[in-house]
C-alpha positions in Angstrom: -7.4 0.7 46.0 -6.4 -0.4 42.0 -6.2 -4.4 42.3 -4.2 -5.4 39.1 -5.3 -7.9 37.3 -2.4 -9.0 35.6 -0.8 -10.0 39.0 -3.9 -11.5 41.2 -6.2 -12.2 38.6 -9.5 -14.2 39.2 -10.0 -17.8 38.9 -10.9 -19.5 36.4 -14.0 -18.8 35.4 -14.4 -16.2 37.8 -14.4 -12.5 37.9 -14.2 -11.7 41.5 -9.8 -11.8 42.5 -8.7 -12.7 46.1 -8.2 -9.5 47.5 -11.8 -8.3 46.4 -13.4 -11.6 47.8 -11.3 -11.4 51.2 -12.1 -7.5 51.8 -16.0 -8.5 51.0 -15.5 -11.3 53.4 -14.0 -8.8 56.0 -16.5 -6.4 55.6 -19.3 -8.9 55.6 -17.7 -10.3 59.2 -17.9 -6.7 60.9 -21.3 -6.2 60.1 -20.9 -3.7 56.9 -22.4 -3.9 53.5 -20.5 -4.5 50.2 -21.8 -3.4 46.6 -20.5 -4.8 43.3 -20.6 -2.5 40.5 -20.5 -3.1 36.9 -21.7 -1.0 34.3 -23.4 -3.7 32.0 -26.8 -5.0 32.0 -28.1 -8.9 31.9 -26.0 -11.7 32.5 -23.4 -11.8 29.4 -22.3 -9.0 27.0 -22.2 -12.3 23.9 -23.2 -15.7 23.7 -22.0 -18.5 21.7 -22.5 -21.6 20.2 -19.4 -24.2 21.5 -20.2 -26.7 19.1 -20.1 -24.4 15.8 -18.7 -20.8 17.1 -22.2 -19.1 15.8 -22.5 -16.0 17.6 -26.0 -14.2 18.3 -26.6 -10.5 16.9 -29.3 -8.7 16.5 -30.9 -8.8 13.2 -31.3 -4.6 12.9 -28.2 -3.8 14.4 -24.3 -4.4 14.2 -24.5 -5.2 18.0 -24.3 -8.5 19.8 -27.5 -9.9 21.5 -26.7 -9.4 25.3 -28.1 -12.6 27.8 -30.9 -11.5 30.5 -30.9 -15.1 32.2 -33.1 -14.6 34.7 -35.9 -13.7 31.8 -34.8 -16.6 29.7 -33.7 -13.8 27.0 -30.9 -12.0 24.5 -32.1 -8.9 24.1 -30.6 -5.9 21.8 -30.1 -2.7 24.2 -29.7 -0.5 21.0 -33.2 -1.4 19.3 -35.3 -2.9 22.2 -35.5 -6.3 19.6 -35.7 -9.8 22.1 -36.1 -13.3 21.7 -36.4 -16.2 23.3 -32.9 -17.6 24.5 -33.0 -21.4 22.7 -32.0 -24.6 24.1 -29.9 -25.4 21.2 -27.9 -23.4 18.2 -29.7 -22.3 15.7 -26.6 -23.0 13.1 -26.1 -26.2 13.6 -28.6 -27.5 15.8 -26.3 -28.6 18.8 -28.1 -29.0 22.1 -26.8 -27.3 25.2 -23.5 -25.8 23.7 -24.2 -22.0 24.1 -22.0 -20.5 26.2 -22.2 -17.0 27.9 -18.8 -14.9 27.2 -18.0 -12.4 29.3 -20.1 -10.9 32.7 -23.0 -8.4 33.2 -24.4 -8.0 36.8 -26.7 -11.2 36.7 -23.4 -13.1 36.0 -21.5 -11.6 39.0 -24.5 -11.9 41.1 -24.7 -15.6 40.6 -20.6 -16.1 41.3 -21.3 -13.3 45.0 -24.1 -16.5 45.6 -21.8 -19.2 45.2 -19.0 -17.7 47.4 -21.3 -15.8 49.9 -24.2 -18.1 50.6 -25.3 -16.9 53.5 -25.0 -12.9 52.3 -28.6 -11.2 51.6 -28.2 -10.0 48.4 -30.0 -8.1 46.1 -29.1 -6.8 42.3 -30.3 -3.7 41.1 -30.5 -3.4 37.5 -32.8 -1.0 35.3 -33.7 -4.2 33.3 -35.3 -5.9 36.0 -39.1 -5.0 35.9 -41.7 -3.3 38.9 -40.5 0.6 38.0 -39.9 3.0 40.0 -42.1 1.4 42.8 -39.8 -1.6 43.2 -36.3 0.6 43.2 -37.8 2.6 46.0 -38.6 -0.4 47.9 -35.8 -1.9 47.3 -33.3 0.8 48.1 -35.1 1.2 51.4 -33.4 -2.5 51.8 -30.5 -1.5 51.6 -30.7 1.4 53.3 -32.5 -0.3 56.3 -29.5 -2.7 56.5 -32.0 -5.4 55.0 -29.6 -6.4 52.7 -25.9 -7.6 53.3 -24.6 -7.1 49.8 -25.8 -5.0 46.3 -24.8 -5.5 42.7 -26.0 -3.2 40.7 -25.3 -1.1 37.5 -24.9 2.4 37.6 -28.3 2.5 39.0 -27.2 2.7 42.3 -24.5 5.0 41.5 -26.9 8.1 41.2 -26.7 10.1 44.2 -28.4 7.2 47.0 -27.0 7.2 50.8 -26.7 3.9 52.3 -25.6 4.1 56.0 -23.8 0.8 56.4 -21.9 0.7 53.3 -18.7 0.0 54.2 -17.1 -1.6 50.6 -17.1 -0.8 46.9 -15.7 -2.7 44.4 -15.6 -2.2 41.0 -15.3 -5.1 39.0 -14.5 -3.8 35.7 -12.9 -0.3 35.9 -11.8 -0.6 32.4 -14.6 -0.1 30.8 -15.7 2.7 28.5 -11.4 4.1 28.7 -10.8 1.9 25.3 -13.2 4.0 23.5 -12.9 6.7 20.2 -15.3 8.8 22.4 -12.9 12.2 23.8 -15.0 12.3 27.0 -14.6 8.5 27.8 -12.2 9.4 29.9 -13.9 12.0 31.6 -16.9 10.0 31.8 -15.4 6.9 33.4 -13.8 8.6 36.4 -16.8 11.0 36.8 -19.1 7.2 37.4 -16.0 5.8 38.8 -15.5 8.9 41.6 -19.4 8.7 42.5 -20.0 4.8 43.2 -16.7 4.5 45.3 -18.0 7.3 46.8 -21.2 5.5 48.4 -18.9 3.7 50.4 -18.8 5.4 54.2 -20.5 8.2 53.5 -22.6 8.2 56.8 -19.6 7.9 58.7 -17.1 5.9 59.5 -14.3 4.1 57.1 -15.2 3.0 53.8 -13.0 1.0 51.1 -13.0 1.3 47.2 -11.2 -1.4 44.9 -10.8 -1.3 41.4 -10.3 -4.5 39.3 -8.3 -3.2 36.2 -5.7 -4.3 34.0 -4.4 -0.6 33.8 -3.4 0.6 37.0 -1.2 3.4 35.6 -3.9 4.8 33.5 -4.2 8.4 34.9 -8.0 7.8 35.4 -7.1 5.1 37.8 -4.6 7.0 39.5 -6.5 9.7 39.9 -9.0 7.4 41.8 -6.4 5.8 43.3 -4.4 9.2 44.9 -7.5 11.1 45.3 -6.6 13.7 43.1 -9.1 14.5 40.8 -7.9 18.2 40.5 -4.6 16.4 38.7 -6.7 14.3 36.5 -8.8 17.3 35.6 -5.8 19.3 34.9 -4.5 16.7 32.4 -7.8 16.0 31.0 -8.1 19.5 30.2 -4.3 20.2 28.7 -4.9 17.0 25.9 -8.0 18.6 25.2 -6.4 22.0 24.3 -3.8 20.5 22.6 -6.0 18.3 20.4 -8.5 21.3 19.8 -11.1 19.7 21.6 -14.0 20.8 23.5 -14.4 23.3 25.0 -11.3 24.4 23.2 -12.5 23.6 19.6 -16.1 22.8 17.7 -16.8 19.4 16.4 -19.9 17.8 14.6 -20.9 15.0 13.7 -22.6 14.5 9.9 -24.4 10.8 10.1 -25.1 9.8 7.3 -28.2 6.9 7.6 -29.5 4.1 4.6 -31.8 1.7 3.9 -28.8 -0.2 2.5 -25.1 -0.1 2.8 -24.6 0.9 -0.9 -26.5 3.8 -0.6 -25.1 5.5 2.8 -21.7 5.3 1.6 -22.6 6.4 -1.7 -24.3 9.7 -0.3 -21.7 10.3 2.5 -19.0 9.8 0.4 -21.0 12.6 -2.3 -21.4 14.8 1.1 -17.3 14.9 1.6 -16.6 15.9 -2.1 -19.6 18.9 -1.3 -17.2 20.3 1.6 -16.3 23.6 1.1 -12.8 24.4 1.0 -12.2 26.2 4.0 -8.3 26.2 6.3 -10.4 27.2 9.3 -12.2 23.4 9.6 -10.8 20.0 8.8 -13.5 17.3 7.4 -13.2 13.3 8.3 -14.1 10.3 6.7 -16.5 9.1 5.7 -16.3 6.2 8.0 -18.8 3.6 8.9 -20.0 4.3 12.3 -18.9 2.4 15.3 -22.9 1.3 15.5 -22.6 0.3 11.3 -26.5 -0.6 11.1 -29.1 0.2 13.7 -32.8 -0.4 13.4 -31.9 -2.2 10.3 -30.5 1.5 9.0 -26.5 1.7 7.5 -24.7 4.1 9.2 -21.5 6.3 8.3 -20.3 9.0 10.0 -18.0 12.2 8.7 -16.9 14.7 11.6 -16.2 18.7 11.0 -13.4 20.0 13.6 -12.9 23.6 13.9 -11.3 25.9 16.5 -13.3 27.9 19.0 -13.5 31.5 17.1 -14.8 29.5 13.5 -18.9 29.7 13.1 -19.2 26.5 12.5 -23.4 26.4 12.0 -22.5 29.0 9.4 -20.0 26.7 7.6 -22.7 23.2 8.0 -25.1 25.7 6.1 -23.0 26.5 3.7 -22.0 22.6 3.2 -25.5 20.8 3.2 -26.9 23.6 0.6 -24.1 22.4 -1.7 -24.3 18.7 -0.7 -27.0 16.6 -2.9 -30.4 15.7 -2.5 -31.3 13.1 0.1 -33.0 10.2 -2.1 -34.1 7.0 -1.9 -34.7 6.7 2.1 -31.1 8.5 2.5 -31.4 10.8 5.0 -28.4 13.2 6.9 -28.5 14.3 10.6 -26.0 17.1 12.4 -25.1 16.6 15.6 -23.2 19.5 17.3 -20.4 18.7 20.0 -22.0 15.2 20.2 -22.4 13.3 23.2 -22.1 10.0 21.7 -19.5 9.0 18.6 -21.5 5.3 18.5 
């Protein structure tokens, strides 16, 4: 069931809306279990400063430093780099004015606490530490009926039973469909199908809500209608149109630096290097979505071809022309990549 945002939205300082906190409440009164699912880690995706606006990124990547309150931390999930979180900014040396912007499943675990105090509940989160030990234990919780109500990340999307689970909600559906990646799409409603799908799979009823501000995108509706053969069929007709795969070749040519200067200045030397050929069309350069990871500049140029074009062949051809890598410069091919970070 798609709950539109735009028309019951949450409170305030919330991110729970009414009908997703009176169908837990339902749920919770018949005896059933409820899970919360959001697909970010920690307790805020940014925090800043509300006395000076300073926000807090990681100092080897282009990424914002992501809370973990319950560690006391901001944390980097592209480089692993933590540190402490402070008691006051380190701009301008006001106390007590950071601010968390945004929720990740810490967040929405504390606001479940607040409006379901007397719920059992338990967040499962690959961030939180014991290993593989503790998940087991603790999905033999839920599964025991231990536990009256999980949030979780897509942890507990992978393939677990859990008899009495009787609700699903989704908190942010939205997420990953605003995206430069061709598969987000895919992806989304792929996670999105499986985790509403824990909900009565041992029998019986179960409910699925969606909390989106795009209830006519067709991954949404496809969720919504139980149609995933239409959304499929969709998918797959932009994809041949746009001459993407599994209908066309694409790679990816990153193009890394010890400084900005220099990665451009190669990339850009790369794209002049092309070959002239009709059969594949050449893009960028362009700094990467990620610009500098592990303290590395990063710009990205992508080869589309069609199906029948031997595109290894044509990469060959290109990188013997291309120039030398120098001065910590290095070039990396990726083939019908995964990931367009």
């Amino acid at each position: 069931v798609p709950i539109d945002l735009r028309r019951t939205p949450p409170e305030r300082g919330r991110w729970l809306s009414p009908p997703l906190v009176s169908a837990l409440s339902e749920t919770f009164a018949a005896g059933g279990q409820g899970l919360l699912f959001l697909n970010r880690r920690g307790y805020a995706p940014l925090t800043v400063c509300g006395a000076c606006g300073h926000r807090f990124q990681c100092p080897n990547c282009t990424a914002w430093l992501v809370e973990h309150r319950f560690r006391g931390t901001l944390a980097c999930h592209h480089c692993g780099h933590v540190e402490p979180r402070p008691e006051s900014c380190p701009a301008c040396g006001t106390l007590d004015r950071l601010v968390a912007c945004g929720p990740g499943v810490e967040r929405i675990a504390e606001e479940a606490r607040e409006r379901f105090p007397d719920a059992r509940l338990l967040v499962l989160s690959s961030d939180l530490g014991g290993g593989a030990e503790r998940l087991r234990r603790e999905l033999s919780l839920v599964a025991e009926g231990a536990v009256d109500l999980v949030v979780g990340t897509q942890l507990v999307a992978k393939g677990h039973t859990f008899p009495g689970l009787k609700l699903v909600g989704v908190v942010d559906a939205d997420i990953g469909l605003a995206s430069g990646d061709p598969r987000a799409a895919e992806r989304t409603f792929q996670l999105l199908a499986q985790v509403t799908g824990r909900a009565g799979r041992s029998g019986g009823r179960g409910r699925g809500f969606l909390q989106t501000h795009a209830p006519d995108h067709p991954v949404i509706r496809a969720l919504a209608d139980g149609d995933p053969e239409a959304f499929y069929a969709a998918e797959t007709e932009e994809r041949r149109r746009a001459s993407l795969p599994p209908f066309g070749r694409l790679a990816a040519i990153i193009v890394s630096g010890p400084d900005r200067a220099s990665a451009e200045s190669h990339a850009r030397a790369l794209a002049r290097a092309a070959p002239a050929a009709g059969e594949v069309r050449v893009l960028g350069p362009a700094e990467a979505a990620l610009a500098v990871v592990r303290g590395r500049h990063r710009f990205r140029l992508l080869a589309q071809a069609d199906r029948r074009v031997d595109l290894q062949a044509y990469l060959r051809d290109w990188l013997a022309r291309a120039p030398p890598e120098r001065g910590g410069v290095r070039v990396e091919i990726d083939i019908d990549p995964q990931s367009f970070l």
